[in-house]
C-alpha positions as CSV (number, residue, x, y, z in Angstrom):
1,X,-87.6,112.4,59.2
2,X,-85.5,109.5,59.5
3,X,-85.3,106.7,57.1
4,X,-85.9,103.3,58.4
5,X,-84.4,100.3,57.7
6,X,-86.3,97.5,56.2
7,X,-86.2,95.5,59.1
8,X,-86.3,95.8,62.7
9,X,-82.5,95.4,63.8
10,X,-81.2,93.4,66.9
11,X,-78.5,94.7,68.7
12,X,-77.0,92.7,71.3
13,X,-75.4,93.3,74.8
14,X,-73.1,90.8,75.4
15,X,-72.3,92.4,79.2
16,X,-73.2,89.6,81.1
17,X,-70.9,87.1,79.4
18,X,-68.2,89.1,81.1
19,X,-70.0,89.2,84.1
20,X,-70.1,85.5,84.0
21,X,-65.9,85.4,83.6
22,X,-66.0,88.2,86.3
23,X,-67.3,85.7,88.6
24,X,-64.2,83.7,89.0
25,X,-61.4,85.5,87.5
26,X,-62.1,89.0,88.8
27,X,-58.3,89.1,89.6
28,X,-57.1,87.7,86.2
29,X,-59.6,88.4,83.6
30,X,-56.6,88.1,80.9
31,X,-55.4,84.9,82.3
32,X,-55.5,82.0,80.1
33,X,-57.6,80.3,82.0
34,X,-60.1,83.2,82.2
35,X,-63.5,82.1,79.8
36,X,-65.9,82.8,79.2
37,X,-64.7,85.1,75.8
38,X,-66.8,88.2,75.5
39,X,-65.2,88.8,71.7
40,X,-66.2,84.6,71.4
41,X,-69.6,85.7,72.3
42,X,-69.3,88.9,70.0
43,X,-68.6,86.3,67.2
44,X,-71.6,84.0,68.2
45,X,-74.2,86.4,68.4
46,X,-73.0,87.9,64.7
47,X,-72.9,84.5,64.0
48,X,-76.9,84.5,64.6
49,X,-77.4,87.4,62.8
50,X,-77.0,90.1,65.3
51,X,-77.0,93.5,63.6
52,X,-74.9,95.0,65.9
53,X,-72.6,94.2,69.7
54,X,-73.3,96.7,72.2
55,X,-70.8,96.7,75.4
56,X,-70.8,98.8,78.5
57,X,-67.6,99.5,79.9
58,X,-69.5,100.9,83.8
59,X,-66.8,102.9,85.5
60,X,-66.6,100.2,88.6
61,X,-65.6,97.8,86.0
62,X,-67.9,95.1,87.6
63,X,-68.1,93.5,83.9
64,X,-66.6,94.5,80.8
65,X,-63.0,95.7,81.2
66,X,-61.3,98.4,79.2
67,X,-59.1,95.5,77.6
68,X,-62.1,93.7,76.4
69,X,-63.3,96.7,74.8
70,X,-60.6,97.5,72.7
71,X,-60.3,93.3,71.4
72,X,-64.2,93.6,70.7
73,X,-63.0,96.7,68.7
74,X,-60.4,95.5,66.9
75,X,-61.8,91.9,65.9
76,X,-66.1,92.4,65.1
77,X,-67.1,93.5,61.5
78,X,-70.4,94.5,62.7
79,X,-71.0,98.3,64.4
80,X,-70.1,98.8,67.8
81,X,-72.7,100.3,70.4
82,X,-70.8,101.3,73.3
83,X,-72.8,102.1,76.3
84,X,-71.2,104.9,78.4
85,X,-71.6,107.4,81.6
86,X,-71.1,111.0,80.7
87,X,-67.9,111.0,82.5
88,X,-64.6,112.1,81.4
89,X,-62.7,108.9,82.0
90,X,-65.4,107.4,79.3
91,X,-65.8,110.3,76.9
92,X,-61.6,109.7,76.6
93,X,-62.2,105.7,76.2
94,X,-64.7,106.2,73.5
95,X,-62.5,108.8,71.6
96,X,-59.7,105.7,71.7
97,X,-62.1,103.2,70.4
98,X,-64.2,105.1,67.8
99,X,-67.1,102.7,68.3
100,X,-69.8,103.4,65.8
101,X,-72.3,104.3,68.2
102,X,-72.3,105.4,71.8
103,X,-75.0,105.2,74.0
104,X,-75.1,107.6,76.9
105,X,-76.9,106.2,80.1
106,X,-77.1,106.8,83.3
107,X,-75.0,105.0,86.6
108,X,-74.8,104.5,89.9
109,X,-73.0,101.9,92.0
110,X,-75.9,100.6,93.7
111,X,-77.6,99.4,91.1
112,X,-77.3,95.8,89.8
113,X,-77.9,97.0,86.1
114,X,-79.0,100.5,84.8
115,X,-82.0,101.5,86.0
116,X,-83.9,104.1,84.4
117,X,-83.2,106.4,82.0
118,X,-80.8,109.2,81.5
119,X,-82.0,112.6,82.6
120,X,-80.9,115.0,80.1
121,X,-83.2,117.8,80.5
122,X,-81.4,118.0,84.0
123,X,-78.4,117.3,83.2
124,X,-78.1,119.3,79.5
125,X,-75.1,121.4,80.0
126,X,-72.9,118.4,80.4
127,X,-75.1,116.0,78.2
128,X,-75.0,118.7,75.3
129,X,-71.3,118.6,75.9
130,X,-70.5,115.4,75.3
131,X,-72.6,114.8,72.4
132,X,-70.5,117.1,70.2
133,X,-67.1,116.3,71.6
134,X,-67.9,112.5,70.3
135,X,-69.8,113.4,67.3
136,X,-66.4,115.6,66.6
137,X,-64.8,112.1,66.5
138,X,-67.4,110.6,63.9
139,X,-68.9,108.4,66.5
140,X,-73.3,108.7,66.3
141,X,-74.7,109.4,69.8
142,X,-77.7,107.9,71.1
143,X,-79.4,108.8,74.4
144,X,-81.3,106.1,76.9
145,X,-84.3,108.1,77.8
146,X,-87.4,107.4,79.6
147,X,-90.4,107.3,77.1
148,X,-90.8,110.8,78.4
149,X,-92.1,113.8,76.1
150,X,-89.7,116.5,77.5
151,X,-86.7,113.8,77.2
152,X,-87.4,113.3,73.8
153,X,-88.0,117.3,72.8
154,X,-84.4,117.8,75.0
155,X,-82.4,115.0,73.2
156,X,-83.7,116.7,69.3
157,X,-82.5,120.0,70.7
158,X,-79.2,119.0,71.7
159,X,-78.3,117.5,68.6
160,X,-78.5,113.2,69.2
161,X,-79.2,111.3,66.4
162,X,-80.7,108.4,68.0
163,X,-83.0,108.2,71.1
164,X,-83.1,104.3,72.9
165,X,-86.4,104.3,75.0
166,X,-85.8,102.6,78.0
167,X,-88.3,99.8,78.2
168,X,-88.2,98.6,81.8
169,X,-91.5,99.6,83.4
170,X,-93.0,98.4,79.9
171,X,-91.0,95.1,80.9
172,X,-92.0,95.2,84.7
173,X,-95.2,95.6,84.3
174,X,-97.6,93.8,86.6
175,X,-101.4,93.2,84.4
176,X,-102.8,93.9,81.1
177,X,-104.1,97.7,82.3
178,X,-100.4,98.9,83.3
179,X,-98.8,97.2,80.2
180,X,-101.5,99.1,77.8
181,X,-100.3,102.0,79.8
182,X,-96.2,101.9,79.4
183,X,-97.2,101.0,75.4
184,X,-99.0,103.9,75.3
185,X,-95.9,106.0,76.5
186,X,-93.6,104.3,74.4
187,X,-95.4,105.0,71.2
188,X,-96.3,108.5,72.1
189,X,-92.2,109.2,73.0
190,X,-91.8,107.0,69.6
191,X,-94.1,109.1,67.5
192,X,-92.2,112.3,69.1
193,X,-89.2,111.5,68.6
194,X,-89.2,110.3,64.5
195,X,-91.0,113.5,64.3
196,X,-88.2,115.6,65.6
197,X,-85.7,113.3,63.0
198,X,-84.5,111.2,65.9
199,X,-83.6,107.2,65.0
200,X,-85.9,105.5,67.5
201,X,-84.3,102.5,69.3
202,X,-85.4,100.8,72.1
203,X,-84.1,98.2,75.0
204,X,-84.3,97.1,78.7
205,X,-86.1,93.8,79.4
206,X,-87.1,92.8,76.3
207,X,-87.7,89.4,76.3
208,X,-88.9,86.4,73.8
209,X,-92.4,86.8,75.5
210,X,-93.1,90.7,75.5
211,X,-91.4,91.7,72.7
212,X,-94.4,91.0,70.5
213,X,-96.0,94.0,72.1
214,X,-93.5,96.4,71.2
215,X,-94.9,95.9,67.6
216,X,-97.4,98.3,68.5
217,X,-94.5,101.0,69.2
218,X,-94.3,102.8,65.4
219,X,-90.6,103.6,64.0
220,X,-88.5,101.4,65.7
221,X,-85.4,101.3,64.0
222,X,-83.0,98.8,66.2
223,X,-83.6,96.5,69.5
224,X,-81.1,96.2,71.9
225,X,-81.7,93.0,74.0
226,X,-78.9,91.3,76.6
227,X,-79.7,89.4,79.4
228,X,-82.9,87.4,77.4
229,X,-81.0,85.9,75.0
230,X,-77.4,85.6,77.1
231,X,-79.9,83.6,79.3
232,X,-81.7,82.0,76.4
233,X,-78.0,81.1,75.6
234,X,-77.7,78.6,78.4
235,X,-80.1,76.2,77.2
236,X,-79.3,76.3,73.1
237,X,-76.1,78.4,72.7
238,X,-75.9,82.0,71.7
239,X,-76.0,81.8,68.1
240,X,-79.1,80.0,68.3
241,X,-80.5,82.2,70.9
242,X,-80.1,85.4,68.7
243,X,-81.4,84.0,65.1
244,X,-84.5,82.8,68.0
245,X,-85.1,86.8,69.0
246,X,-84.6,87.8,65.0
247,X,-86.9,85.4,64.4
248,X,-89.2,86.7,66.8
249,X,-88.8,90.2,65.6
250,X,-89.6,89.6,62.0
251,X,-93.1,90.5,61.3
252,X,-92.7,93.8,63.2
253,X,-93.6,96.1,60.5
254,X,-92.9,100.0,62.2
């Protein structure tokens, strides 16, 4: 079994602040001029109380760039979550930066942010081999799963130690009925997973409005939440906007 922390931790994506840079200086993201600062945002949101900065470095590099990685590394006392493809040109960046934690998820180009989780009872063989090649290096893998029963069995078997259930159809859901539903299948894949001594995260679409419906998901250990508070951000500035979600997340009780 795992042991749980004695409060619900907030990890934060701070993605779309680079995004937002990306928008204008696509061509000279190191310029001077080039703002906003993804480590600048790293230090706001741990400013707020963010337990943690999660970055994903996508292989098209339509956000975060490599460079931005390794300054986030060098300058936040907090962990590092680094959100990955099972790829060898990211399996060789993630042995350079030694986050904390990596996060394997799945990609494709077409999609506008990930979409779904990672398949790892279909892809195993390659999943299984990148889990020991970075947990050789000391870095604690966690896999973005579906709240899906045979997900959660595979990732136990080959040897994660975290499991983040991917909360988008919980998120997208349409009435009361289908909501009930995706809670349902996120505290089954919850219960399954801290039974099989998996840490049980969880993140996609978690906003200031739904997340109070995640506290009837058992063993959560961590939240990782982006585009809610970076948006939140806007309107009262990121430090604010994180202590606003830790606030919110308070009274859950897993």
């Amino acid at each position: 079994m795992v042991n749980l922390p004695l409060m619900l931790l907030l990890g934060v994506n701070i993605d779309h602040i680079a995004t937002l840079r990306q928008a204008r200086y696509a061509r000279a993201a190191q310029s001077h001029n080039a703002e906003p600062s993804p480590v600048h945002a790293a230090f706001d949101a741990i400013e707020g109380g963010a337990n943690s900065i999660t970055i994903h470095v996508r292989g098209d590099r339509r956000h975060m760039q490599d460079f931005d990685a390794r300054e986030i590394r060098g300058q936040i006392k907090v962990p590092l979550n680094l959100e990955m493809g099972v790829t060898e040109e990211m399996i060789a960046l993630a042995l350079e930066l030694k986050p904390e934690f990596a996060c394997l998820v799945p990609e494709t180009r077409e999609e506008v942010t990930t979409e779904g989780g990672l398949d790892v009872v279909a892809k195993r063989r390659e999943t299984g081999d990148c889990i020991r090649r970075l947990q050789a290096a000391g870095i604690r893998v966690s896999l973005f799963i579906d709240p899906d029963l045979d997900q959660v069995r595979t990732a136990a078997e080959l040897g994660a130690e975290m499991i983040e259930l991917h909360t988008g159809c919980f998120a997208n859901a349409e009435d009361e009925a289908e909501v009930a539903k995706e809670v349902g299948r996120l505290r089954d894949a919850a219960i399954a997973g801290h039974a099989a001594g998996l840490q049980v995260n969880a993140g996609h679409g978690i906003n200031y409005t739904n997340i109070t419906r995640l506290f009837e998901v058992p063993h959560l250990a961590e939240l990782n939440i982006g585009h809610s508070i970076i948006s939140r951000s806007t309107r009262v500035g990121l430090a604010t906007a994180v202590r606003e979600m830790k606030e919110r997340m308070a009274p859950y009780h897993g």
